[in-house]
FIDRENPA-897231 format. One record per residue: x, y, z of N, C-alpha, C, O in turn; residue in three letters; residue number from 1. Coordinates in Angstrom, 3 decimals. Example, Ala and Ser with C-alpha at 12.3 -4.5 7.8 and 13.67 -1.06 7.14 Angstrom:
R | n_x | n_y | n_z | ca_x | ca_y | ca_z | c_x | c_y | c_z | o_x | o_y | o_z | res | n
R | 13.190 | -5.690 | 7.800 | 12.300 | -4.500 | 7.800 | 13.200 | -3.300 | 7.800 | 14.236 | -3.319 | 8.465 | Ala | 1
R | 12.850 | -2.250 | 7.080 | 13.670 | -1.060 | 7.140 | 12.900 | 0.030 | 7.870 | 13.409 | 1.138 | 8.039 | Ser | 2
END
This chain:
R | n_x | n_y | n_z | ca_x | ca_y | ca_z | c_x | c_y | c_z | o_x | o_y | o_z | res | n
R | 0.823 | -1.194 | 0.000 | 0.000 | 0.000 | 0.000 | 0.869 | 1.261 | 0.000 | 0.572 | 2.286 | -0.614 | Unk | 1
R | 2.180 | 1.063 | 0.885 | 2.548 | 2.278 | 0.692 | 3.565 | 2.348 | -0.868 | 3.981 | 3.484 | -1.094 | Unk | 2
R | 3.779 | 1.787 | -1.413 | 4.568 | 2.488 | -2.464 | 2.991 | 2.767 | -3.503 | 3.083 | 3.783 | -4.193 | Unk | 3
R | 1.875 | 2.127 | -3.627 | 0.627 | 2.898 | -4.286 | 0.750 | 4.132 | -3.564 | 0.591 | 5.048 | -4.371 | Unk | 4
R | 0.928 | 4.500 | -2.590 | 1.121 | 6.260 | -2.368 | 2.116 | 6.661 | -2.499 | 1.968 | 7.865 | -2.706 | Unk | 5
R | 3.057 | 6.432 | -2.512 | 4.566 | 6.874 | -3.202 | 4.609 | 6.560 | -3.877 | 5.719 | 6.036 | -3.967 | Unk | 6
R | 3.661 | 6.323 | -5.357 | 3.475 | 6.409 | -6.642 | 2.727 | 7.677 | -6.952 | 3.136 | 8.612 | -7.641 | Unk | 7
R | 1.099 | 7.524 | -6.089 | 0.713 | 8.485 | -6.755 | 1.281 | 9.610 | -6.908 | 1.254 | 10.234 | -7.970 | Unk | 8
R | 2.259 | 10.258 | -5.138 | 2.806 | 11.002 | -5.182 | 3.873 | 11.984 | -5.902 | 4.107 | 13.190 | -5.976 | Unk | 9
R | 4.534 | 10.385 | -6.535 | 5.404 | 11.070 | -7.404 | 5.115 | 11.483 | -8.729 | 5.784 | 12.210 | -9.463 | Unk | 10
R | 3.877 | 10.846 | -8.967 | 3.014 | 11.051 | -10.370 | 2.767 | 12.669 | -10.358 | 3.124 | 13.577 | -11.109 | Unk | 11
R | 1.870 | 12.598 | -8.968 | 1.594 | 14.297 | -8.208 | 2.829 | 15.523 | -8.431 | 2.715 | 16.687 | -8.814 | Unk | 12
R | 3.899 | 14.821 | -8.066 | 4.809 | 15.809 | -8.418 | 5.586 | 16.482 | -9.191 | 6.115 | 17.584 | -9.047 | Unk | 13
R | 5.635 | 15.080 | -10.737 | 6.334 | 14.835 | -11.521 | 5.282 | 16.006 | -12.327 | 5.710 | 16.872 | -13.089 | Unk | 14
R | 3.859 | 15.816 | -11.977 | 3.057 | 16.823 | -12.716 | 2.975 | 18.217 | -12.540 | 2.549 | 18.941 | -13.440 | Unk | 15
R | 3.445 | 18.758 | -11.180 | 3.698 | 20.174 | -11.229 | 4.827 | 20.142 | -11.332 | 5.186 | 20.833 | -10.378 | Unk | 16
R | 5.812 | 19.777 | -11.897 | 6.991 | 20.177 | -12.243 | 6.738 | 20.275 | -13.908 | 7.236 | 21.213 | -14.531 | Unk | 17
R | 6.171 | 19.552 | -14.386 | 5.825 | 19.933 | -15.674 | 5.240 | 21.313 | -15.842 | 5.648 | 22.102 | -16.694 | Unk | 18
R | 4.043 | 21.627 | -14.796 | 3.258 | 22.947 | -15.447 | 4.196 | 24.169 | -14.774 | 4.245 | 25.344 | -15.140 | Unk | 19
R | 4.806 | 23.627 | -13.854 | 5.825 | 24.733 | -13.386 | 7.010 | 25.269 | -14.636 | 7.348 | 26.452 | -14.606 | Unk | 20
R | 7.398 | 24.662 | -15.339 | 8.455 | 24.561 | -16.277 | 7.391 | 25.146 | -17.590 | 7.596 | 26.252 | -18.090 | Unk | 21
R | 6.596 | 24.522 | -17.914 | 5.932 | 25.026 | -18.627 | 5.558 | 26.769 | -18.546 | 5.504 | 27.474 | -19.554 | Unk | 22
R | 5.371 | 27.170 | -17.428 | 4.916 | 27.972 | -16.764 | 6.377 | 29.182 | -16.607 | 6.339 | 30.389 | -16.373 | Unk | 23
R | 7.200 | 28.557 | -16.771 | 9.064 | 28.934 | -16.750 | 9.448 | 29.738 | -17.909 | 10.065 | 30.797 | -18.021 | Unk | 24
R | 8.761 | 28.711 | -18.966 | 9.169 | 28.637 | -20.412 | 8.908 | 29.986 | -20.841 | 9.608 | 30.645 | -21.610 | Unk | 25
R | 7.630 | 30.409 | -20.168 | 6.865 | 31.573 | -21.089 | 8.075 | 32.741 | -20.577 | 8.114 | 33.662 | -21.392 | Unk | 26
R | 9.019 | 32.914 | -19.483 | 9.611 | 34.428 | -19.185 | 11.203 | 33.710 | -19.329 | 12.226 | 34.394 | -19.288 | Unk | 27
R | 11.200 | 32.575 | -19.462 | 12.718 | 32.651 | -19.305 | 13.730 | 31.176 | -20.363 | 13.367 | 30.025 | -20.605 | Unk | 28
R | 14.688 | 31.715 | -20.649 | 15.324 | 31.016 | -21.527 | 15.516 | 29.386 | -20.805 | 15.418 | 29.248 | -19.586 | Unk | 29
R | 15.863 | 27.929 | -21.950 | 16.027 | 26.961 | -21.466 | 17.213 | 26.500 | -20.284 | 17.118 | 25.498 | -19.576 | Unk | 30
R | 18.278 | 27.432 | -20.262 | 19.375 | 26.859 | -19.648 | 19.195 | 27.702 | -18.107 | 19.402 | 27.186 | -17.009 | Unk | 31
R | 18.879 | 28.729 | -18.287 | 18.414 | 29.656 | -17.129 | 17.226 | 28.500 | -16.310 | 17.333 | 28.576 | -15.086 | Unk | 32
R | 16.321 | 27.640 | -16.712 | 15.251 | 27.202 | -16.362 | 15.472 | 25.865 | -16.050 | 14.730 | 25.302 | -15.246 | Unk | 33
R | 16.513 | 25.210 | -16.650 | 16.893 | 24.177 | -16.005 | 17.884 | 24.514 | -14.529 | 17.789 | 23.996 | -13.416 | Unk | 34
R | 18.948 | 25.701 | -15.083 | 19.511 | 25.835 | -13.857 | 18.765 | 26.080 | -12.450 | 19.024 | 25.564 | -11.362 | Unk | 35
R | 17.755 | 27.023 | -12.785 | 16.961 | 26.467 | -11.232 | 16.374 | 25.809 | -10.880 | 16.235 | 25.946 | -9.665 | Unk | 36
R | 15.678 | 24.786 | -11.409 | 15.026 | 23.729 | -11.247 | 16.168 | 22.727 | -10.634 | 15.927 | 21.831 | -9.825 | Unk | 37
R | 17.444 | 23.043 | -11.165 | 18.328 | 22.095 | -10.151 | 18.722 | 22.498 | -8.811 | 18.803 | 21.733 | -7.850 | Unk | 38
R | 19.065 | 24.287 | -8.803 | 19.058 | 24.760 | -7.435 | 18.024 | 24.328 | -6.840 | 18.042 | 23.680 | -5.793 | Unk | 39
R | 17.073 | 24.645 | -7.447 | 15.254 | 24.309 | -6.056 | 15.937 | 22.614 | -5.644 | 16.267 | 22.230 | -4.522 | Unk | 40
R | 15.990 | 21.944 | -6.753 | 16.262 | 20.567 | -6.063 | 17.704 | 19.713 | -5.374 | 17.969 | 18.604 | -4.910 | Unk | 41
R | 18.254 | 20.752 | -5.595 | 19.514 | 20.594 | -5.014 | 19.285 | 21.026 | -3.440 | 19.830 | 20.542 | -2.447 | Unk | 42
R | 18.436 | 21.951 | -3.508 | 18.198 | 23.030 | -1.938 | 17.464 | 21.940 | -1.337 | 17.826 | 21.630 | -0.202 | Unk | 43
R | 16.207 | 21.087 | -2.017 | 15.128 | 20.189 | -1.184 | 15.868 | 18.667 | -0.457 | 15.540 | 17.929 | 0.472 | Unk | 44
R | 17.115 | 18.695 | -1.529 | 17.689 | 17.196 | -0.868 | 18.988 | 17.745 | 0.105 | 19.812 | 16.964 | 0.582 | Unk | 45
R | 19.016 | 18.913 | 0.268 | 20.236 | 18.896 | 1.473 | 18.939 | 19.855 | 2.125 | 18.772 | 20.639 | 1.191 | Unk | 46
R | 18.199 | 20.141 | 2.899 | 17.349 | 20.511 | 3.936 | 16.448 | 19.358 | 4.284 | 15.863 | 19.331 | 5.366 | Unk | 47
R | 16.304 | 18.233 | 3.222 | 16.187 | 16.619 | 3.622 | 17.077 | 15.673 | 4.368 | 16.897 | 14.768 | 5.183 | Unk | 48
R | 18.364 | 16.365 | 3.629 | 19.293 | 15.098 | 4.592 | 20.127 | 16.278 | 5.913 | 20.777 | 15.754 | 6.817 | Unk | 49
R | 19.978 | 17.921 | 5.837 | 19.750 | 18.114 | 7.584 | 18.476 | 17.773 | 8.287 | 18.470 | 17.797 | 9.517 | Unk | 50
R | 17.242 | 17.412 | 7.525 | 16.391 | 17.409 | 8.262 | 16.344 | 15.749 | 9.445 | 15.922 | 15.682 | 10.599 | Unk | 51
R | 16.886 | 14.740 | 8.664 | 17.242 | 13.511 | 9.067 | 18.112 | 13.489 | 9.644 | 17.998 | 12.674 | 10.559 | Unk | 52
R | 19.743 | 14.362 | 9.619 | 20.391 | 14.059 | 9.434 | 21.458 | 13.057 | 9.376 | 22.063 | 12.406 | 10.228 | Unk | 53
R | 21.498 | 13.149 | 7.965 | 21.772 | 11.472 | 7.534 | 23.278 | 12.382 | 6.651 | 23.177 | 13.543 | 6.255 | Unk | 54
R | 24.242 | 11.752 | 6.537 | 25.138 | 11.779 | 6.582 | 25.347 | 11.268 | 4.524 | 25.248 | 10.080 | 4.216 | Unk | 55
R | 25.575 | 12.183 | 3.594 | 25.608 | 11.828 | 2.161 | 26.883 | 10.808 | 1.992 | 27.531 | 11.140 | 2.985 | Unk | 56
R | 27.596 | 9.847 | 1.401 | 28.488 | 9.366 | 1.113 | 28.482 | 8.454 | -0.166 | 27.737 | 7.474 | -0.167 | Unk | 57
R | 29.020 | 8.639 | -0.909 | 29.530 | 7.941 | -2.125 | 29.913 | 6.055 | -1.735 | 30.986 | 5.830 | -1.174 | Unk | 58
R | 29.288 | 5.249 | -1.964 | 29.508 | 3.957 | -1.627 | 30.356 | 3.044 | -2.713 | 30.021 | 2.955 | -3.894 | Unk | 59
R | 31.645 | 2.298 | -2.071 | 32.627 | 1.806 | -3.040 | 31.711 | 1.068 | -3.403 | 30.819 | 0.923 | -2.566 | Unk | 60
R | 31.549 | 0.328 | -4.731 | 31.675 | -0.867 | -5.772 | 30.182 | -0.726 | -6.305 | 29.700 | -1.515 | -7.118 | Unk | 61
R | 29.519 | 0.323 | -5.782 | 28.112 | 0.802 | -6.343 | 28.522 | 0.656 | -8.090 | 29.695 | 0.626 | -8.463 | Unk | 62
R | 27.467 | 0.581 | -8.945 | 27.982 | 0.679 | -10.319 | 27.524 | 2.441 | -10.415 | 26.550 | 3.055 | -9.980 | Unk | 63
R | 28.396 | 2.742 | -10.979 | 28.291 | 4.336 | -11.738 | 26.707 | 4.612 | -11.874 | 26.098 | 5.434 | -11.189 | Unk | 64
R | 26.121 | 3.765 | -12.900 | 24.466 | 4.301 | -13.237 | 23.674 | 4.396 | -12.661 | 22.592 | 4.868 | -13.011 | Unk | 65
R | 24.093 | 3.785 | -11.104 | 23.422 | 4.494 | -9.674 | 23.266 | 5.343 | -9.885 | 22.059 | 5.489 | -9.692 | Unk | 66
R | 23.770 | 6.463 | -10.301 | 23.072 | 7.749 | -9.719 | 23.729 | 8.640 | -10.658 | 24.460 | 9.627 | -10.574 | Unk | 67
R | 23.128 | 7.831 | -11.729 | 22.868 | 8.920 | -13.254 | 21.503 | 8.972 | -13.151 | 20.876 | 8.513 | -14.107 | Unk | 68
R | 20.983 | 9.350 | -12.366 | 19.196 | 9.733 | -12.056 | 19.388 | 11.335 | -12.172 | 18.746 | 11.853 | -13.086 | Unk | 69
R | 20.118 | 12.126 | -11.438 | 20.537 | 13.278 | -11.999 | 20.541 | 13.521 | -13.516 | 19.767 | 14.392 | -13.911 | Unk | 70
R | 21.282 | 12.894 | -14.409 | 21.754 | 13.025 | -15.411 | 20.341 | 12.977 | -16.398 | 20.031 | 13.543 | -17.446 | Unk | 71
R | 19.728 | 12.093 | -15.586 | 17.903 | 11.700 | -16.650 | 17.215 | 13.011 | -16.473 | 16.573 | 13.590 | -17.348 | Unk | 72
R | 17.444 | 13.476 | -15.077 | 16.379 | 14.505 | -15.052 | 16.664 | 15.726 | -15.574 | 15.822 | 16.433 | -16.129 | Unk | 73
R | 18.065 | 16.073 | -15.392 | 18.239 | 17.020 | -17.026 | 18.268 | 16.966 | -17.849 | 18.340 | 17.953 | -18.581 | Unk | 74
R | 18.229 | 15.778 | -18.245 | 17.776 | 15.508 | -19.766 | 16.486 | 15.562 | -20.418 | 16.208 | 15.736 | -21.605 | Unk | 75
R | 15.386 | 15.288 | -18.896 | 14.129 | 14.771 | -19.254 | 13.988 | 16.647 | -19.450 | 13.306 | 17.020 | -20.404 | Unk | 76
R | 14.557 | 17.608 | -18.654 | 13.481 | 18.705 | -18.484 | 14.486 | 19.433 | -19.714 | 14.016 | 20.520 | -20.051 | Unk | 77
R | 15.344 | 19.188 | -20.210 | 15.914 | 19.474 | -21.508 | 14.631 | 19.500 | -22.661 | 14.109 | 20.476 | -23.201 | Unk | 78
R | 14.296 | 17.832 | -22.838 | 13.295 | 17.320 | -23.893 | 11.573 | 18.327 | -23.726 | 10.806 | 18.934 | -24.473 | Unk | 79
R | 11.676 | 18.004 | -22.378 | 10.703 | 18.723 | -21.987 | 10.149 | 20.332 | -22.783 | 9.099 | 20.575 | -23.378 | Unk | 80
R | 11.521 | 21.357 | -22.444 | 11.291 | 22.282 | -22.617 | 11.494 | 22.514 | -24.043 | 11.364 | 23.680 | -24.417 | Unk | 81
R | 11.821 | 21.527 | -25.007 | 12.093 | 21.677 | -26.517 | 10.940 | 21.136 | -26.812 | 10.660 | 21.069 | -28.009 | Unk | 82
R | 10.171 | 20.719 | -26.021 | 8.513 | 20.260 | -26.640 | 7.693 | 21.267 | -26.656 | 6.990 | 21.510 | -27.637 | Unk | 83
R | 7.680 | 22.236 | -25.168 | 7.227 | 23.478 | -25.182 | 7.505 | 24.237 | -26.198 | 6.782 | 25.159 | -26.576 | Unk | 84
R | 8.519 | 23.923 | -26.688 | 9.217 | 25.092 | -27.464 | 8.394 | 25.002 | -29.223 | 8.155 | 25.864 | -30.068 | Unk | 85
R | 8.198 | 23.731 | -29.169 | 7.508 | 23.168 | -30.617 | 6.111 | 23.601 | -30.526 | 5.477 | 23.645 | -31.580 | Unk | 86
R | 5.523 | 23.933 | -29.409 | 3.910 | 23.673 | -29.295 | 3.052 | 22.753 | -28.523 | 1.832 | 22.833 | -28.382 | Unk | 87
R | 3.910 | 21.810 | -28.013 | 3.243 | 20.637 | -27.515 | 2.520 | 21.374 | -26.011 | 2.970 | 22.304 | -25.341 | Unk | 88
R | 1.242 | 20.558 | -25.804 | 0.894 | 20.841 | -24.598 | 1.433 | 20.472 | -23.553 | 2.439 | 19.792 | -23.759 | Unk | 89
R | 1.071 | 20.713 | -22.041 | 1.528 | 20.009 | -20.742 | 0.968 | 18.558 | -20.426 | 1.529 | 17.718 | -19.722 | Unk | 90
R | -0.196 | 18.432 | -21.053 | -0.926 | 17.125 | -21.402 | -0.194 | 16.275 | -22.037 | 0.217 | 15.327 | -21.368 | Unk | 91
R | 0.119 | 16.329 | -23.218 | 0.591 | 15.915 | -24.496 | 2.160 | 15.064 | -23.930 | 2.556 | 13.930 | -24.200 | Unk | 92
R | 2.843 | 16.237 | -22.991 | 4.303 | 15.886 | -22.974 | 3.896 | 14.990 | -21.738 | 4.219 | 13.807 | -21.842 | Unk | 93
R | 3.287 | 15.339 | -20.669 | 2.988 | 14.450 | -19.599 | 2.524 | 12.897 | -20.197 | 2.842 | 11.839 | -19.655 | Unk | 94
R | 1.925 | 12.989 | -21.099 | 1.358 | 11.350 | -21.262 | 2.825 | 10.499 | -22.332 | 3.091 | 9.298 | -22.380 | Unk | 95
R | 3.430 | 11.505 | -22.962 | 4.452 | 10.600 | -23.751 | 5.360 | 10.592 | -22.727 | 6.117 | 9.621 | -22.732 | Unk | 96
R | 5.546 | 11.627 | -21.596 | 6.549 | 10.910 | -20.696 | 6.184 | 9.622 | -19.961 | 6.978 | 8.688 | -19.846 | Unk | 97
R | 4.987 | 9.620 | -19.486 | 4.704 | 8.898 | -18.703 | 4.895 | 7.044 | -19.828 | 5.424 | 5.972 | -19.533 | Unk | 98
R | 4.123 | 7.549 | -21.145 | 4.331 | 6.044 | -21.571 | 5.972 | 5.371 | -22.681 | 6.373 | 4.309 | -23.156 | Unk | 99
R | 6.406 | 6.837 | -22.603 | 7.816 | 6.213 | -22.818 | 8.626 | 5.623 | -21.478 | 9.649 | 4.961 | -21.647 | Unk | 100
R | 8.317 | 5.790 | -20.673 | 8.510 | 5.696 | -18.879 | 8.254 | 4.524 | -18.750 | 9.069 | 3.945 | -18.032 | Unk | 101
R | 7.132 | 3.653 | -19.301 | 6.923 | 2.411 | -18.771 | 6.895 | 1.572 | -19.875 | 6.375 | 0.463 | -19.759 | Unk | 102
R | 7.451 | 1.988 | -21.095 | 8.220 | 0.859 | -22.122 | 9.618 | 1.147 | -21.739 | 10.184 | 0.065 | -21.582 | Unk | 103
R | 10.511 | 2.244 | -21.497 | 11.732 | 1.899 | -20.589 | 11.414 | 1.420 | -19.516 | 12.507 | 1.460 | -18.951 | Unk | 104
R | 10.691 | 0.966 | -18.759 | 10.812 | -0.081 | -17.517 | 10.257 | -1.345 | -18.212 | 10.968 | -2.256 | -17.786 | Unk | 105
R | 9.471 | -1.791 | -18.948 | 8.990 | -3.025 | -19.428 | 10.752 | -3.651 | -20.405 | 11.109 | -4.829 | -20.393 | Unk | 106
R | 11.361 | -2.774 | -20.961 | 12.522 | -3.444 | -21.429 | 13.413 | -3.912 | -20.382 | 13.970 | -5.006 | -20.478 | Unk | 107
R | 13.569 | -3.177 | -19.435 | 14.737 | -2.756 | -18.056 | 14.225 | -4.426 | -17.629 | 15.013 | -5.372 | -17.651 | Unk | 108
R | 12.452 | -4.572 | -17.170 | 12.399 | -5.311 | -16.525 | 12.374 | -6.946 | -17.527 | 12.409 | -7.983 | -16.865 | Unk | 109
R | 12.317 | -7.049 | -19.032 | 12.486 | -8.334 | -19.780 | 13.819 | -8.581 | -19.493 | 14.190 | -9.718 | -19.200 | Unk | 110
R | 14.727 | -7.453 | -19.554 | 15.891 | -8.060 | -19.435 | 16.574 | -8.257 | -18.676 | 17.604 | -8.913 | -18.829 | Unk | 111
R | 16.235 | -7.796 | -17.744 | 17.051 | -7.473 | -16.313 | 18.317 | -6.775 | -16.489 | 19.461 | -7.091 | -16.161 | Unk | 112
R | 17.853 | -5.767 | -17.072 | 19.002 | -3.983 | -17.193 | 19.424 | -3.913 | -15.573 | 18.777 | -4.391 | -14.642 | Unk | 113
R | 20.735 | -3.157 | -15.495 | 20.971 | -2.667 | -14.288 | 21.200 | -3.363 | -13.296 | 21.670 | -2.889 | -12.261 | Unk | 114
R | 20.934 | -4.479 | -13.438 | 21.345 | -5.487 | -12.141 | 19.948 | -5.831 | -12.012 | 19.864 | -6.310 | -10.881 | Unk | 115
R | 19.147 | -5.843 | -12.388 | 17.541 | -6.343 | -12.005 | 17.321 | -7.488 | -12.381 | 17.963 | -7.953 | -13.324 | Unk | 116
R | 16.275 | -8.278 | -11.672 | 15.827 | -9.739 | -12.088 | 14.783 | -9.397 | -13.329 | 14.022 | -8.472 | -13.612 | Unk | 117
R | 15.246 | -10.887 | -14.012 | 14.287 | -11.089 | -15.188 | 13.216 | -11.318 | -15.234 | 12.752 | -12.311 | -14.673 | Unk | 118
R | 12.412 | -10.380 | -15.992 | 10.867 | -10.820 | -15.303 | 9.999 | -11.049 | -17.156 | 9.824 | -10.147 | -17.975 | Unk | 119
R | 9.698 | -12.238 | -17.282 | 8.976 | -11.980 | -18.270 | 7.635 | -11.627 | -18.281 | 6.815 | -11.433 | -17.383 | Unk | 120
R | 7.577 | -11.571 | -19.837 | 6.147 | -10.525 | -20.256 | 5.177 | -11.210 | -20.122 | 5.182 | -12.356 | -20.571 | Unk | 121
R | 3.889 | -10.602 | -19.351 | 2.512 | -11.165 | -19.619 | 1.421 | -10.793 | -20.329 | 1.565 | -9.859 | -21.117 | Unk | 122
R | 0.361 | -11.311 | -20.228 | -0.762 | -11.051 | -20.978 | -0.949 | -9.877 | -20.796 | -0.741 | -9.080 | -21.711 | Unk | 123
R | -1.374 | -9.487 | -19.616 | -1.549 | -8.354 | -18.627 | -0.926 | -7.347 | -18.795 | -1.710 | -6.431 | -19.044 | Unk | 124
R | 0.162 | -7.002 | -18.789 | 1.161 | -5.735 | -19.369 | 0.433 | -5.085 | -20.695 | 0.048 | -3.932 | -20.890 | Unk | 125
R | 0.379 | -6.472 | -21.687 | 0.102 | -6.105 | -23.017 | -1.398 | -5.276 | -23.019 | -1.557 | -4.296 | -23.746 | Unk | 126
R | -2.148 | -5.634 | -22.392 | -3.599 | -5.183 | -22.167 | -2.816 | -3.148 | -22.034 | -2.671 | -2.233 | -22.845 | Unk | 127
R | -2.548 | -3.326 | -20.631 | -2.195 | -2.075 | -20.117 | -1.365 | -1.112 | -21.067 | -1.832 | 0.000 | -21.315 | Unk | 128
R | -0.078 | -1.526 | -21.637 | 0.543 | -1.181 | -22.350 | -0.570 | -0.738 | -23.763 | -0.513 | 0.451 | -24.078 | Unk | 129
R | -1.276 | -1.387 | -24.363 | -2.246 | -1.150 | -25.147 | -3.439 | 0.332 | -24.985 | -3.754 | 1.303 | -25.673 | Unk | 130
R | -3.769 | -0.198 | -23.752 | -4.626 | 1.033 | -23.090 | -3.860 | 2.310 | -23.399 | -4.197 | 3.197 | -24.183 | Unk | 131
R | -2.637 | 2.237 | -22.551 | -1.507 | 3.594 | -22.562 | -1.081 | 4.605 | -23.811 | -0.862 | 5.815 | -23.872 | Unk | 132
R | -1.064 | 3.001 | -25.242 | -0.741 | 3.796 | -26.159 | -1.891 | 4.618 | -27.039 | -1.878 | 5.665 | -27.687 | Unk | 133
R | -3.114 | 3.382 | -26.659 | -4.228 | 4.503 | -26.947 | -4.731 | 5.907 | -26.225 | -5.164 | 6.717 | -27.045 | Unk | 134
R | -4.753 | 6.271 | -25.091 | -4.626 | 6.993 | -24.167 | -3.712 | 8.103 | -24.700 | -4.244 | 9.201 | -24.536 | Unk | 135
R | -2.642 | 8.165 | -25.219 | -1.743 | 9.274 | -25.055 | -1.492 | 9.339 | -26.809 | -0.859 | 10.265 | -27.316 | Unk | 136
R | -1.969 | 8.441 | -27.458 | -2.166 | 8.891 | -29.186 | -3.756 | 9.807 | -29.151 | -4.020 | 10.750 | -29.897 | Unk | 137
R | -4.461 | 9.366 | -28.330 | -5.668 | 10.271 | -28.461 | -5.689 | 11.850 | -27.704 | -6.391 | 12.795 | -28.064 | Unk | 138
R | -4.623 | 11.830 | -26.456 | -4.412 | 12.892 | -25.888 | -3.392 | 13.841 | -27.189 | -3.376 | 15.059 | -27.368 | Unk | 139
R | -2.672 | 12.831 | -27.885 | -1.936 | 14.003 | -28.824 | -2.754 | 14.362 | -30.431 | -2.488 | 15.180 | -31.311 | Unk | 140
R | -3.736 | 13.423 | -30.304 | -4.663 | 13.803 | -31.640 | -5.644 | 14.974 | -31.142 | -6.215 | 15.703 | -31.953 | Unk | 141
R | -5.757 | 15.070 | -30.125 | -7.040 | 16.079 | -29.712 | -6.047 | 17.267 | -28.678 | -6.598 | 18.226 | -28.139 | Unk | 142
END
């Protein structure tokens, strides 16, 4: 139950960061707009780890792509803001993120990318996966 709320949540958040950026786009250039979007989140995870305080450290034999999660999210709000830039709505970019999001995890998880167990494909995915692509071809036709 609790990661269904630390899903929705992050769904919740992942979505005002879109209309926030969106919302960015209209007064200020792309590199200016990523740069604070990393200060704001640079500021939220060290007033997180004084708020715990939990102690940050780099762990030997971790693999590197640990924590190229940074590296995605400037990339994602890179793509992001070159969609704005084309016309696309906050709708539009929210649903192709979301379902390019879970065909990169449906590959991650056939193959077991990253150190993950292999999980094969079911009926069930395909249903959902189906739904998704109709869902977000009709959000970008309308």
């Amino acid at each position: 139950m609790f990661f269904y709320i630390l899903a929705a949540l992050t769904g919740a958040i992942a979505s005002f960061n879109l209309a926030v950026t969106g919302a960015l786009n209209a007064h200020y250039g792309p590199l200016e707009i990523i740069l604070y979007i990393n200060i704001i989140g640079f500021t939220a995870l060290l007033a997180c780890l004084l708020i715990t305080r939990t102690k940050f450290q780099l762990h030997r034999g971790f693999p590197l792509f640990y924590y190229s999660g940074g590296i995605c999210a400037v990339l994602c709000s890179c793509f992001t803001l070159l969609a704005y830039r084309q016309g696309f709505t906050v709708t539009s970019v929210f649903a192709i993120m979301l379902f390019s999001s879970s065909v990169t995890s449906l590959i991650s998880d056939c193959f077991g990318l990253f150190g993950g167990k292999k999980q094969k494909f079911s009926a069930k995915r395909l249903v959902g996966f189906f739904m998704m692509f109709v869902g977000t071809f009709l959000v970008l036709l309308f």
